[in-house]
N, C-alpha and C positions, 0 to 999 in steps of 0.2 A: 505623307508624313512630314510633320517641320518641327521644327528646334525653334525652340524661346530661347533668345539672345535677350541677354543682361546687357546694359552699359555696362561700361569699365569704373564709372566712380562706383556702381553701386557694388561691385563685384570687389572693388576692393574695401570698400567698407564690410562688408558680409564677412569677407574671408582673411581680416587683418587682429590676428587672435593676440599681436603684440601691441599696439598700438594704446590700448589702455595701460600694458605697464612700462612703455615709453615714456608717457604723458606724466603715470609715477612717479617712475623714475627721475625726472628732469624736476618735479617739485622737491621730491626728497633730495635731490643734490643743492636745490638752493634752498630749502629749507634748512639744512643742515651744517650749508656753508655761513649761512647768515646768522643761524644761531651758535655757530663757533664763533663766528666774529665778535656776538652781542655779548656770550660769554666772555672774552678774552679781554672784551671792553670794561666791563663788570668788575674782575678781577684785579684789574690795573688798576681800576680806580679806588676799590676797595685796600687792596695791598699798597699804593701808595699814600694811602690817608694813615694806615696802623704805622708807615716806616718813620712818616713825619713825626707821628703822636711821639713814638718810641725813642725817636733825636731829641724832641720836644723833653723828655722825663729825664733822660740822659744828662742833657744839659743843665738841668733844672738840680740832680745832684751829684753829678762830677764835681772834684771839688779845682775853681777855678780862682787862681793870686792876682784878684785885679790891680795890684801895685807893683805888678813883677815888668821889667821895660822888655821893651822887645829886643829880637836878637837883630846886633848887626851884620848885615851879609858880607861884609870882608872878613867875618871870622870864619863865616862856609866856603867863601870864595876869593880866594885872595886874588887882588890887582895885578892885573897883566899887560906889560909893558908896551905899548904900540909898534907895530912892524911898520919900516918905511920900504918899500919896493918901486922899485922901477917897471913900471907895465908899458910892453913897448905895442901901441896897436898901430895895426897897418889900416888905412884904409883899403875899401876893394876896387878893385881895377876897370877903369871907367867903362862903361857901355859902351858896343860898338853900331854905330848903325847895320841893320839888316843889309846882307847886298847879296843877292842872286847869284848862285853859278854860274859859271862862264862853263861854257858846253867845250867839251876835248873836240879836238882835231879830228875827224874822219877815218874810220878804219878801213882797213880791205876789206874784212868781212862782218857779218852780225854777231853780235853777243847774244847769248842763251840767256834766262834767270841764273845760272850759276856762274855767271862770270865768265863760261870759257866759248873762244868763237867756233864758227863752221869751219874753220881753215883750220883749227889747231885738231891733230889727229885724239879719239874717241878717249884713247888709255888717258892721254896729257901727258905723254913724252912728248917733248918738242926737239 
């Protein structure tokens, strides 16, 4: 008795029922993202040509005093008098050169990571 063995590519071609609408699927998302894009391009371009035209007609009969002078802006904004202050700055406080620790003095006993030594009793009453 023996058994036919498959490779593995061919077995997963054979028995990959998703894989067609993976491949789908992946076109229709850039299909679709691309044709929202070209649309939205489309749109913009078309809607700002009608906004211009529309300014364009606007202008053309609003009725506009070309002998009228312009306004002066001291009558929106009346002149404000200058502040004079004293601003005291400090310079910053000179650099020091780098200098290494000097090492303490020698204990009786060792220090732990928490600070406390062998000699000082477990609670830290001393």
């Amino acid at each position: 008795m023996s058994a036919r063995k498959t490779p593995i590519g061919e077995s997963a071609r054979l028995g990959s029922p998703r894989k067609k609408a993976k491949r789908g699927a992946t076109w229709l998302f850039t299909l679709l993202t691309l044709g929202a894009g070209a649309a939205a391009g489309m749109a913009a371009l078309v809607a700002s040509t009608l906004i211009a035209a529309a300014q364009t007609l606007a202008s053309d009969f609003a009725p506009h005093d070309y002998l009228a002078s312009p306004i002066k802006a001291t009558t929106l904004f009346p002149p404000v008098p200058a502040v004079h202050k004293v601003v005291n700055v400090y310079d910053p406080p000179p650099t020091r050169s780098f200098t290494p620790a000097t090492r303490l003095p020698a204990t009786q006993g060792t220090h732990d990571e928490d600070g406390t030594s062998e000699t000082e009793p477990p609670d830290g009453d001393n």
